[in-house]
PAZAPA-4460 file (N, C-alpha, C; in steps of 0.05 Angstrom, whole numbers, plus 32768, in hexadecimal, padded with zeros to 4 digits):
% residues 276
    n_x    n_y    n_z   ca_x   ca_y   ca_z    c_x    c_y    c_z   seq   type   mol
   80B7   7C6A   7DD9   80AE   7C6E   7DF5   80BF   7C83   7E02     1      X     A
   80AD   7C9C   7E0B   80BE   7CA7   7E1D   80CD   7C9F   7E2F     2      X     A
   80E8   7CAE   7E34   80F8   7CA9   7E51   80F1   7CAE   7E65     3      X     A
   80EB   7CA0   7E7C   80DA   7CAA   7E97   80EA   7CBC   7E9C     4      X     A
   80E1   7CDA   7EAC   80E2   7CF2   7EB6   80FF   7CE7   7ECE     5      X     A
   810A   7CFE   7ED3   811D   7D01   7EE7   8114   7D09   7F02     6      X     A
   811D   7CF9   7F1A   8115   7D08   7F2D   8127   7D19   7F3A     7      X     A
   813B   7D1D   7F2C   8156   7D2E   7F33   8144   7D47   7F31     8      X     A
   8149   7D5B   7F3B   8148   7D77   7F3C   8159   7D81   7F22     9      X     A
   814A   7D99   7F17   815E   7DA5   7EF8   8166   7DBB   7F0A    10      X     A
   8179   7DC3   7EFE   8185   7DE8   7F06   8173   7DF2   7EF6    11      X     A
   8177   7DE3   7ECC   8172   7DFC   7EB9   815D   7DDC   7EAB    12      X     A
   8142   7DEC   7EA3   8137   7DE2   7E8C   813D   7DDF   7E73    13      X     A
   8130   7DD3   7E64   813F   7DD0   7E47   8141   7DE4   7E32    14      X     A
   812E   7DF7   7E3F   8123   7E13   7E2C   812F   7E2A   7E47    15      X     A
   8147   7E24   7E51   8156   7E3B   7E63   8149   7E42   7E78    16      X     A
   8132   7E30   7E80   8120   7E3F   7EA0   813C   7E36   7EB1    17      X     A
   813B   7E47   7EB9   814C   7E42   7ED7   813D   7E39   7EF4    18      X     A
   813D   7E28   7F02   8135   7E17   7F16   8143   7E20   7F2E    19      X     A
   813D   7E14   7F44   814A   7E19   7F61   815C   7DF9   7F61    20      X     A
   8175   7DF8   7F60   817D   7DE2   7F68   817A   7DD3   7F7D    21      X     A
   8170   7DDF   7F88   8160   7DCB   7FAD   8145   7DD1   7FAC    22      X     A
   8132   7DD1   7FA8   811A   7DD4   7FA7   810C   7DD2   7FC4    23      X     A
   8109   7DE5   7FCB   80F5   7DDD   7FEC   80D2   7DE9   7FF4    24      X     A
   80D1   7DE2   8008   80B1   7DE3   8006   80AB   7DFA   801A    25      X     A
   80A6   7E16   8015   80A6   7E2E   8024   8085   7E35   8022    26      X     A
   807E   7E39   8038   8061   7E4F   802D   805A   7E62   8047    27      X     A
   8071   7E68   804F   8072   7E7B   8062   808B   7E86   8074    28      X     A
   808C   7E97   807B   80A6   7EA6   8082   80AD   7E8E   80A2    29      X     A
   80C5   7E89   80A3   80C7   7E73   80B3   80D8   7E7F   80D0    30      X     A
   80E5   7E97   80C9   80F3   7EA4   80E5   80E4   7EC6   80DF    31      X     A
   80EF   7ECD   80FE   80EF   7EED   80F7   80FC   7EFC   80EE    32      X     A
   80FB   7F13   80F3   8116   7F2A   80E8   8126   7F20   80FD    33      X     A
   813E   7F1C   80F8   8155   7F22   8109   8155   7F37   8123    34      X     A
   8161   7F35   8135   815C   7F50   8141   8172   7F66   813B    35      X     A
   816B   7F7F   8144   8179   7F9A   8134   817F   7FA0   814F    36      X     A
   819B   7FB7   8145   81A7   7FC0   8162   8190   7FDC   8170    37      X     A
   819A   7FE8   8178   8185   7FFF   817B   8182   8013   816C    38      X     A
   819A   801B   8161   8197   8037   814C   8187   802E   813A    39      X     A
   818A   8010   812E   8182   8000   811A   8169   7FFD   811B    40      X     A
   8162   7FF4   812E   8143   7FF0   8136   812F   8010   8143    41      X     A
   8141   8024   8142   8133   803E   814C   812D   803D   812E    42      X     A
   8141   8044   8110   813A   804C   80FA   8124   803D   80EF    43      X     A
   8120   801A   80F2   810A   800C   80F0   80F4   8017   80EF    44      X     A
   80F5   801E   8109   80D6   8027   8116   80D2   803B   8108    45      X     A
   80E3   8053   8102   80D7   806A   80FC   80D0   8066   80E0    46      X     A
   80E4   8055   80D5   80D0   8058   80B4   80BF   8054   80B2    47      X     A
   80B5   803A   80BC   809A   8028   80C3   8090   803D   80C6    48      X     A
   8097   8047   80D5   807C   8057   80E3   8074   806F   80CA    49      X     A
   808D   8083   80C6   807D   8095   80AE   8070   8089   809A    50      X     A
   8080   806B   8095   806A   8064   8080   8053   805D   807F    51      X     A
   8048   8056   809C   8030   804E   80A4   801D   8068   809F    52      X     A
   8024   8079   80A5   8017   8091   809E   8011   8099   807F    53      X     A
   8023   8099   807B   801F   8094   8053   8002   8081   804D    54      X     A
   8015   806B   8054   7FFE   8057   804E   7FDE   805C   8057    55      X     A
   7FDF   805F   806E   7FC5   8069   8073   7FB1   807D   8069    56      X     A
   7FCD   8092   805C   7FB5   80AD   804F   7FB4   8095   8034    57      X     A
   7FC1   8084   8024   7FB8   8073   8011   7FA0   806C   8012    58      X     A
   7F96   805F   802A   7F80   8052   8030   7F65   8066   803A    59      X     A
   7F70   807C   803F   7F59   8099   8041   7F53   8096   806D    60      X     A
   7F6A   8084   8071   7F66   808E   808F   7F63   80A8   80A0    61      X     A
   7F70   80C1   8089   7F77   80D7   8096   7F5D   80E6   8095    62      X     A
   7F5A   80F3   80AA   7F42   8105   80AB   7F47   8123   80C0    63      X     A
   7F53   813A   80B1   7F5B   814B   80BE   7F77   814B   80CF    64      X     A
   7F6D   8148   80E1   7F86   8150   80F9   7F7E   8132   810A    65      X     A
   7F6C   8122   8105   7F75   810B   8116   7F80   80F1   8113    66      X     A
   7F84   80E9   811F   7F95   80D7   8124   7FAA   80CA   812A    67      X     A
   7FB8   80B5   812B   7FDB   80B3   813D   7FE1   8094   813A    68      X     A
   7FFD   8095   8136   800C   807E   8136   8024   807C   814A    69      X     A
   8024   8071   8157   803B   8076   816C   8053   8055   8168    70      X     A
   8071   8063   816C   807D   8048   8174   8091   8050   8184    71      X     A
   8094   803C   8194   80A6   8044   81B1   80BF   8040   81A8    72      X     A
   80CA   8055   81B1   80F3   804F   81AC   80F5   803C   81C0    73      X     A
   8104   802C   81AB   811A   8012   81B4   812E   8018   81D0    74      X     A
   813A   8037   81CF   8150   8033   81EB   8134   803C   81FC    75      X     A
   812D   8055   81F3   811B   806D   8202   8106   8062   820E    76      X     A
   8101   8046   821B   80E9   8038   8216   80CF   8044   8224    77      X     A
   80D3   805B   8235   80B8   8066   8239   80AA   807C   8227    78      X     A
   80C6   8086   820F   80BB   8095   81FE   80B5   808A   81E0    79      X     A
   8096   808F   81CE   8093   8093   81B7   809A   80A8   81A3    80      X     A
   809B   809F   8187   8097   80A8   8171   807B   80B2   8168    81      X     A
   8074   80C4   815F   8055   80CC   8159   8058   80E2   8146    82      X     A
   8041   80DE   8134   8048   80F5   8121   803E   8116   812D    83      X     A
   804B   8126   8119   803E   8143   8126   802C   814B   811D    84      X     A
   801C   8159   8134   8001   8163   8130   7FFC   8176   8117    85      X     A
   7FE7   8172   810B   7FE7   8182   80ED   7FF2   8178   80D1    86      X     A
   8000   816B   80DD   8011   8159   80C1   8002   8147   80B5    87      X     A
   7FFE   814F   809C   7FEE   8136   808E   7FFD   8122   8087    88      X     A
   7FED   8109   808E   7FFC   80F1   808C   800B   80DE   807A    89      X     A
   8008   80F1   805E   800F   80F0   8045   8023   8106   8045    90      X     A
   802C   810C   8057   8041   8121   8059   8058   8115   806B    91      X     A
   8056   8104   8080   8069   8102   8096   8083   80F3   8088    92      X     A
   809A   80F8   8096   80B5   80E9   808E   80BD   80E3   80A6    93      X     A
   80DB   80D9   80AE   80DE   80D3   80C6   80E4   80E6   80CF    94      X     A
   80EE   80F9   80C6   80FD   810F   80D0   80E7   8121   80DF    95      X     A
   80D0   811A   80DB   80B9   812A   80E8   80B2   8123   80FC    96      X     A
   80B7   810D   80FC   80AC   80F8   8117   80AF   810A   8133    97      X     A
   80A5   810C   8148   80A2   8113   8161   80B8   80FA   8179    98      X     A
   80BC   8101   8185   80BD   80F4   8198   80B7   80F3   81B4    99      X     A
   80B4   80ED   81C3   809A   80FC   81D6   809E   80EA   81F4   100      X     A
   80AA   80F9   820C   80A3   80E0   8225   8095   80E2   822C   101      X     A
   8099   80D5   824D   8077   80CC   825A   806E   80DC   8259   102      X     A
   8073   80FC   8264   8065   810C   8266   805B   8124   825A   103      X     A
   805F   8115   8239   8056   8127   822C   805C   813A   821E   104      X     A
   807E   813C   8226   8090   8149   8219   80A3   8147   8206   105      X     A
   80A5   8156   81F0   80B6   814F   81DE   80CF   8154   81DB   106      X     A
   80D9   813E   81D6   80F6   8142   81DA   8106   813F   81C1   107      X     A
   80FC   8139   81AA   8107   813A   818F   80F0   8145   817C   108      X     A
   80F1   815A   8170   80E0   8168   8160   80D9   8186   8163   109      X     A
   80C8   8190   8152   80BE   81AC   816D   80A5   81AB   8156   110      X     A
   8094   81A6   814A   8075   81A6   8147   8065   8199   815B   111      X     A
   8056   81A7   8160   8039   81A0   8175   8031   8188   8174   112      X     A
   802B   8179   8186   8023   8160   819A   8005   8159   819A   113      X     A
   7FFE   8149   8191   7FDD   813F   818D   7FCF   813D   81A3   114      X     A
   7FC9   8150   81C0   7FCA   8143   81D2   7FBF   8128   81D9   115      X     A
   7FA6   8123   81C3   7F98   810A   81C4   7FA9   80F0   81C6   116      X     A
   7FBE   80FC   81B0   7FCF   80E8   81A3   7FDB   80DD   81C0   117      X     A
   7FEC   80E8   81D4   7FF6   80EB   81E6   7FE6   80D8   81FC   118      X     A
   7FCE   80E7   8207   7FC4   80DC   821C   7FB9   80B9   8212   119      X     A
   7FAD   80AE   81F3   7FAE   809A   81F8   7FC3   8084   81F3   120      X     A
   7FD7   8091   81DE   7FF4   8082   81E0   8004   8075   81FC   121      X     A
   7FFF   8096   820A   8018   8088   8221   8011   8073   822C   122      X     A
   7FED   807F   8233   7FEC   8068   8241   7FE1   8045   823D   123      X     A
   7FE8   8046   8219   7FEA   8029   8213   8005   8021   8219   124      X     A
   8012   8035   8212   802C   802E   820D   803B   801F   822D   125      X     A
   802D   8030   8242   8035   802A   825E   802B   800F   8267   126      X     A
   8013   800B   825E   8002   7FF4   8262   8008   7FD8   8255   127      X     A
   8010   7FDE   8244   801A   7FC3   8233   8039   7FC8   8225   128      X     A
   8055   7FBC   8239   806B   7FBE   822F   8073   7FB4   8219   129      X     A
   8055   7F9E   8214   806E   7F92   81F9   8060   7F9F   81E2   130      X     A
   804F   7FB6   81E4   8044   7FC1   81CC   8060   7FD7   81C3   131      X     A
   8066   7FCF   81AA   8072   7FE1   819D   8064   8004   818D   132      X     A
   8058   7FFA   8189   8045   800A   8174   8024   8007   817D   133      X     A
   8019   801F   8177   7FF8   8021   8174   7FEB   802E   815A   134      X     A
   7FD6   8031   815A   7FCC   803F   8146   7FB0   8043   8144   135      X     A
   7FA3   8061   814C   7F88   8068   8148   7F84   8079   812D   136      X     A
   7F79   8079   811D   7F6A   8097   810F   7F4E   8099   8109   137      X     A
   7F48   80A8   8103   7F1F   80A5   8100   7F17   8095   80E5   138      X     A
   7F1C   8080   80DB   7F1A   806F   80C3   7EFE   8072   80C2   139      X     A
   7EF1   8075   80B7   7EDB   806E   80A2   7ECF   8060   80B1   140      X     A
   7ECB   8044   80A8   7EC5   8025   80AE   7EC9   8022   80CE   141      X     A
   7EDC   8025   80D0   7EDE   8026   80F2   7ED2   803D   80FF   142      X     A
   7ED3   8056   80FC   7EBB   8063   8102   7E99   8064   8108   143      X     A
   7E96   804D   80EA   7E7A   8043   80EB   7E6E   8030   80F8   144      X     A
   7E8B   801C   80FC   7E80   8006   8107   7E86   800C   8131   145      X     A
   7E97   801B   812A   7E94   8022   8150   7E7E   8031   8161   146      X     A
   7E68   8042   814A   7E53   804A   8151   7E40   8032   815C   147      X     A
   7E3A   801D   8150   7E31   8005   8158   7E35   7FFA   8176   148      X     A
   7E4D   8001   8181   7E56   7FF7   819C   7E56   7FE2   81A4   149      X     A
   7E62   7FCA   818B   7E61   7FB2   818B   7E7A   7FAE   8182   150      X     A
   7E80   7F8D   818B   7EA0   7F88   817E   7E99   7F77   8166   151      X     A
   7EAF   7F73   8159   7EB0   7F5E   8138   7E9B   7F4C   813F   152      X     A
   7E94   7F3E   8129   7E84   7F21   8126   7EA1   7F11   811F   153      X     A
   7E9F   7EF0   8123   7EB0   7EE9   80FC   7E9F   7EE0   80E7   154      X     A
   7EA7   7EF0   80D8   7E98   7EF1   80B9   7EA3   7EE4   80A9   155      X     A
   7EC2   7EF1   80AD   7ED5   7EE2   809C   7EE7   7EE1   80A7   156      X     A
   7EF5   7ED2   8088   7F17   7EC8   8093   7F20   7ED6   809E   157      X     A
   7F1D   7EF4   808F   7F35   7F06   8092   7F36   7F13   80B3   158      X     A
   7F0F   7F0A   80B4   7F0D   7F25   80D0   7F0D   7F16   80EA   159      X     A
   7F16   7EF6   80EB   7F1D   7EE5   80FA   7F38   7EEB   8108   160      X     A
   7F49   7EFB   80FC   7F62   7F0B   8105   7F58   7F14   8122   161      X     A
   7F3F   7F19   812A   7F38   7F2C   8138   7F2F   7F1D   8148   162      X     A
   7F25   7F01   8146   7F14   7EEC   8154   7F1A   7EEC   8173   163      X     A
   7F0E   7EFA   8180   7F11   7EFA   81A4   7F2C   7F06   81A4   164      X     A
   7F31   7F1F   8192   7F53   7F1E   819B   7F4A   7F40   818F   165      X     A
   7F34   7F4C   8197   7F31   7F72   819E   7F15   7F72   81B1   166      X     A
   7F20   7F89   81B5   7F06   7F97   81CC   7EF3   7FA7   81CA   167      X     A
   7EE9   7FAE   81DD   7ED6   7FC6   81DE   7ED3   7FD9   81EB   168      X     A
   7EE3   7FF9   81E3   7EDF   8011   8200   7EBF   8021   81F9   169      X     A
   7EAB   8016   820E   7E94   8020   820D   7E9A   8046   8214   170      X     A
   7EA7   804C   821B   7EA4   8071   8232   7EA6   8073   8222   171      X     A
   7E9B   8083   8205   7EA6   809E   81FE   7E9D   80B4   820C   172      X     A
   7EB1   80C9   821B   7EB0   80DB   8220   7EBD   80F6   8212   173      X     A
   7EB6   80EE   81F2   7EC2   810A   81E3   7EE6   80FD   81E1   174      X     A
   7EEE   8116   81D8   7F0E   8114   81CE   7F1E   810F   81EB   175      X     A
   7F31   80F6   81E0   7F38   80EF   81F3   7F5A   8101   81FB   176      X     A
   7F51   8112   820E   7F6A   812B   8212   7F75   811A   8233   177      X     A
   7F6F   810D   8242   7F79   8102   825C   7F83   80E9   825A   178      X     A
   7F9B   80E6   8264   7FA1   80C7   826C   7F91   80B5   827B   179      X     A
   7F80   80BD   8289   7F74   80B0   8299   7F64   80A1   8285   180      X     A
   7F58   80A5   8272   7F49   8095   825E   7F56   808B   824E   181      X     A
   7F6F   8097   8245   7F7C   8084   8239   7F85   806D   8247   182      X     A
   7F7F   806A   8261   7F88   8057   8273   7F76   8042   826D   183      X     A
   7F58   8044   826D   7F3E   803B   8261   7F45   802C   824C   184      X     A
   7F49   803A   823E   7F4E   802E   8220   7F5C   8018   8221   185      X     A
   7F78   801D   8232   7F90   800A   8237   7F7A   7FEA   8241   186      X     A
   7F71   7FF1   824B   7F62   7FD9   825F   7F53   7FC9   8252   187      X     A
   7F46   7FD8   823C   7F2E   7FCE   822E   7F38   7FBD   8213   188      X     A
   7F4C   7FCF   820E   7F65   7FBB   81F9   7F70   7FA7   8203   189      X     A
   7F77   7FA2   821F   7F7F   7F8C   8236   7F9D   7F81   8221   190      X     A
   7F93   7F69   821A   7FB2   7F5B   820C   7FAE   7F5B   81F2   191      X     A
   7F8E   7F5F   81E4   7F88   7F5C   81D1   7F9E   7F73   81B7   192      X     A
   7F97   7F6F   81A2   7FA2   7F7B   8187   7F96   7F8F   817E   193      X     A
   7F7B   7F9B   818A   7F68   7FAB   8180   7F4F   7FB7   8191   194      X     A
   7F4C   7FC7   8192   7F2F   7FCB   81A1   7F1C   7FE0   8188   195      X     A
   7F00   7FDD   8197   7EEC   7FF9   818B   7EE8   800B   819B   196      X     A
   7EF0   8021   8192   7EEB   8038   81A3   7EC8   8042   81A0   197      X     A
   7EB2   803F   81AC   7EA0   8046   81A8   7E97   805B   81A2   198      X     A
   7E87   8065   818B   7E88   8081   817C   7E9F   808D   8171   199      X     A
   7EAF   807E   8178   7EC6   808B   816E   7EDF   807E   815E   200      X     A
   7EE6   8067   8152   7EF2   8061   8141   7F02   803A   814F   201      X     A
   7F11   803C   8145   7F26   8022   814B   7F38   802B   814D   202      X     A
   7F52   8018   8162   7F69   801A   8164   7F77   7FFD   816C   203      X     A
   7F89   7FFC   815E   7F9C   7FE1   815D   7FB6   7FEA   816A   204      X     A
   7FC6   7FCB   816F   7FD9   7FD5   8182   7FEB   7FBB   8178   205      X     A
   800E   7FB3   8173   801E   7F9F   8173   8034   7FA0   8178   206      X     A
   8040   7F8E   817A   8061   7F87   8181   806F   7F94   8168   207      X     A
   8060   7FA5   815D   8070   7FAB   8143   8068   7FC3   8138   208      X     A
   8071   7FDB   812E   8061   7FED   811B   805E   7FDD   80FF   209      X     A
   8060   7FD5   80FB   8054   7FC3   80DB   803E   7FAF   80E7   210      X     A
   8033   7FA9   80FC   802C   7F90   810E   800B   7FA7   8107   211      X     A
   8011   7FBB   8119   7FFF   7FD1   8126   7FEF   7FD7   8111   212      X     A
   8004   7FDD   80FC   7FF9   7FF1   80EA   7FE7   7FD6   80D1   213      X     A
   7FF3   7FC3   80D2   7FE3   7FB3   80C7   7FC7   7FAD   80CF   214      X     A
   7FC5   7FA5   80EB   7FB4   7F9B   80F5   7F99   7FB3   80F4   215      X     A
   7FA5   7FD0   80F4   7F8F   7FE3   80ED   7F82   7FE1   80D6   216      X     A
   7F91   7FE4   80CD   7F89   7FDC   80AA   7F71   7FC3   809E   217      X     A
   7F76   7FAD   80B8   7F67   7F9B   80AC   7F4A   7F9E   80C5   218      X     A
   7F53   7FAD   80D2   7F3D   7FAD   80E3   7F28   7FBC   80DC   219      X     A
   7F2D   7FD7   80CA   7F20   7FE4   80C7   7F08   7FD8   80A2   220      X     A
   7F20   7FBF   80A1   7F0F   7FB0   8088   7EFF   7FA6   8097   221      X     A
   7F08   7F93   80A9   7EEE   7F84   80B7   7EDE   7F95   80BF   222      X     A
   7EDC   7FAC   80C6   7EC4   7FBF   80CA   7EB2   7FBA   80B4   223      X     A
   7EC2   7FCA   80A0   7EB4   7FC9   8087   7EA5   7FB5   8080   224      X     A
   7EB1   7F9A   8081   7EAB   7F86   807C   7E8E   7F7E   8086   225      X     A
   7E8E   7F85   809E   7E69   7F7B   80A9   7E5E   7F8F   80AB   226      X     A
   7E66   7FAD   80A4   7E4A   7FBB   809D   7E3E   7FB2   8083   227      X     A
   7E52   7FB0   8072   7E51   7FA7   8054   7E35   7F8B   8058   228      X     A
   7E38   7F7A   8066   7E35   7F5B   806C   7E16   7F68   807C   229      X     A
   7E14   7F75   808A   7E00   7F79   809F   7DEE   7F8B   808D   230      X     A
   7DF1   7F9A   8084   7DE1   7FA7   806C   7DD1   7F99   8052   231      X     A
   7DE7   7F88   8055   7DCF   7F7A   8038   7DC6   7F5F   8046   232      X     A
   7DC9   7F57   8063   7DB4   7F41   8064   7DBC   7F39   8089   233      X     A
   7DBF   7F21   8086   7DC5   7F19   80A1   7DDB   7F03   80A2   234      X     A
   7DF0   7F0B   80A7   7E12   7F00   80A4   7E10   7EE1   80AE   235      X     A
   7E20   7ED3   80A2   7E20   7EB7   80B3   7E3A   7EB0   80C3   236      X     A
   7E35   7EAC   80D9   7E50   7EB8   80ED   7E5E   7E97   80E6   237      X     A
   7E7D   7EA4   80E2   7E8D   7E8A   80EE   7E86   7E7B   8106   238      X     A
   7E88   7E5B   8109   7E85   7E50   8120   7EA6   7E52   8132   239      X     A
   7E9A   7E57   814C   7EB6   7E58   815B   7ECB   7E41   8155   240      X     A
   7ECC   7E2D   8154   7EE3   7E24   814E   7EF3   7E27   812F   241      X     A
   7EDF   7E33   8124   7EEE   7E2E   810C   7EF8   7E54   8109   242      X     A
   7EED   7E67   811C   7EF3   7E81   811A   7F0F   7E7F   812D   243      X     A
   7F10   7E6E   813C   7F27   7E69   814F   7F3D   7E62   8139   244      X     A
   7F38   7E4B   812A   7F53   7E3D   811C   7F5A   7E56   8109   245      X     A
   7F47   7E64   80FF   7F4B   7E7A   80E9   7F60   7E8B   80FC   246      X     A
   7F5C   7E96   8113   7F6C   7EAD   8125   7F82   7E9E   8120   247      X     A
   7F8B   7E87   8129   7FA1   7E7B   8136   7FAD   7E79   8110   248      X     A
   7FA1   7E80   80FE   7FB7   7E7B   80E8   7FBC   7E9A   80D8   249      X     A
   7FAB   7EAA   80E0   7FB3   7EC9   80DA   7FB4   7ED7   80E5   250      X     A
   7FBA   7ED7   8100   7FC2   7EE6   8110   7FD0   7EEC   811E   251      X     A
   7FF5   7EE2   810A   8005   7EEC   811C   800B   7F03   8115   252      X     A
   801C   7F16   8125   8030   7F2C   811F   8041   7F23   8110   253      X     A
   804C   7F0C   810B   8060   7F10   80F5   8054   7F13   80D3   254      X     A
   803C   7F0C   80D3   8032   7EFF   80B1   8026   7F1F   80B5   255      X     A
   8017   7F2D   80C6   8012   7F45   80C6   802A   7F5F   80C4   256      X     A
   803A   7F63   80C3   8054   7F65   80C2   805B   7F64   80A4   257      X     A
   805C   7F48   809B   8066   7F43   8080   8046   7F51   8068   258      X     A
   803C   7F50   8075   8023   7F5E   8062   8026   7F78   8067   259      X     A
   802C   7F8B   8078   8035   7FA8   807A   8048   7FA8   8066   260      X     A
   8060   7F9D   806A   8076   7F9C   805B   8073   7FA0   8039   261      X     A
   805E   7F95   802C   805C   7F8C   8019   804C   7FA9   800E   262      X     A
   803E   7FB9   801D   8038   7FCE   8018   8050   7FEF   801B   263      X     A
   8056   7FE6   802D   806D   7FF8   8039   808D   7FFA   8027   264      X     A
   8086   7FDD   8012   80A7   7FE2   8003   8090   7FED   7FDE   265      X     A
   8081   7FE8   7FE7   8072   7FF8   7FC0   8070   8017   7FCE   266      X     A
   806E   8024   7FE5   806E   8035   7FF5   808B   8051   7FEF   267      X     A
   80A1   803A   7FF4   80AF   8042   7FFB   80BD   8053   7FD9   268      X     A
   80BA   8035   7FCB   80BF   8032   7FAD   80B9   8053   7FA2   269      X     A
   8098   805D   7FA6   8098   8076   7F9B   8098   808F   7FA8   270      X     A
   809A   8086   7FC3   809A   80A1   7FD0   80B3   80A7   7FE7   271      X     A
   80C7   809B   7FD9   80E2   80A2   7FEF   80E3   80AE   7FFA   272      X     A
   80E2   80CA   7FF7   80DF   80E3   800F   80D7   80DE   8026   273      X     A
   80C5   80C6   8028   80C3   80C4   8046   80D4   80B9   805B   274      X     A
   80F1   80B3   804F   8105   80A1   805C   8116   80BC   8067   275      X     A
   8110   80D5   805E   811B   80EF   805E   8114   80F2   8082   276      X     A
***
């Protein structure tokens, strides 16, 4: 007769597996980052940020000369980070980065200023202090689905991220070169994580450049996602409470964050130059 099993914890198995001598029950990141001083947290941001650009020409966000990622310096707090105009986004490092105040002027760099980039950054940036970071470009999917002039359904898990938590800016009035509309924009995003720019693409916004840049990323799936869904038939919508409990379990900035992350260090792995 066998010897009943141990309920002791092993270090090492009998065939050399090595074990955790305390064994505990994890299935999610349980604090945040620490906080960083400022130099610390300026360099943060800026990697994030070139890498966000990387990442995105990965995903085929880039289309010419548009688009923008902005993140606000830590001391400088009325001024952003933004890449420079012309730079393909599979090209940017930090050292390229812009820095740019309220009014438009640059004060670290000397390549040319998106003015688009400008007029709707500041004035998210003015509008909502605790937004760290934003992010528009003409994506595909988001493109297609902003022609519609409607906001998300929930379809799915994934696009429940979004569940009553983005908007809708109906004006398009062409390229947006004035703050005054970027003021619009600001409004129409309100507290939310995301809006549709009508005819004209998506833009996300977080307490984080990995937050921001995530939340674009999946927004522009959930685009995808119900043209995909609306094309071949007629979608069966999540019921609100259960699209509610889905938000409230994937939609923080921190798990969005740690999913940037996870792209941003295989990122980093082959294309170092961008830490340059």
């Amino acid at each position: 007769m066998n010897a009943p099993a141990s309920t002791a914890p092993l270090s090492v198995t009998a065939t050399g597996l090595k074990l955790n001598p305390h064994p505990v029950r994890r299935d999610w990141w349980d604090e945040p980052a620490p906080p960083r001083g400022l130099v610390e947290e300026r360099r943060h941001r800026q990697e994030r940020l070139a890498g966000a650009f990387r990442i995105f020409a990965r995903y085929g966000f880039d289309q010419g000369l548009a688009g923008h990622i902005t993140a606000r310096d830590p001391e400088l707090t009325d001024h952003f980070w933004v890449n420079p105009f012309g730079l393909h986004f599979s090209r940017v490092r930090v050292s390229d980065l812009l820095l740019v105040n309220s009014q438009g002027e640059i004060v670290i760099g000397d390549a040319p200023l998106n003015r688009a980039a400008f007029a709707i950054h500041a004035a998210l940036h003015e509008a909502r202090p605790d937004i760290i970071a934003a992010a528009h470009t003409h994506s595909t999917y988001g493109k297609a689905w902003s022609a519609l002039g409607r906001k998300l359904d929930p379809l799915t898990q994934d696009s429940c991220a979004f569940y009553e938590d983005h908007g809708l800016f109906e004006d398009f009035g062409g390229v947006v070169y004035e703050t005054s509309e970027g003021a619009q924009i600001a409004e129409a995003l309100g507290a939310q994580k995301g809006v549709i720019l009508k005819n004209h693409g998506i833009l996300t916004a977080g307490p984080t450049v990995e937050a921001a840049a995530w939340w674009y990323i999946a927004l522009d799936n959930a685009c995808q996602a119900q043209l995909l869904a609306e094309a071949a038939g007629t979608p069966q919508l999540i019921p609100h409470a259960q699209a509610a409990l889905t938000h409230s379990q994937i939609s923080s900035p921190n798990g969005a964050a740690r999913a940037f992350d996870a792209l941003w260090q295989g990122l980093v792995a082959a294309e170092s130059k961008l830490l340059e």
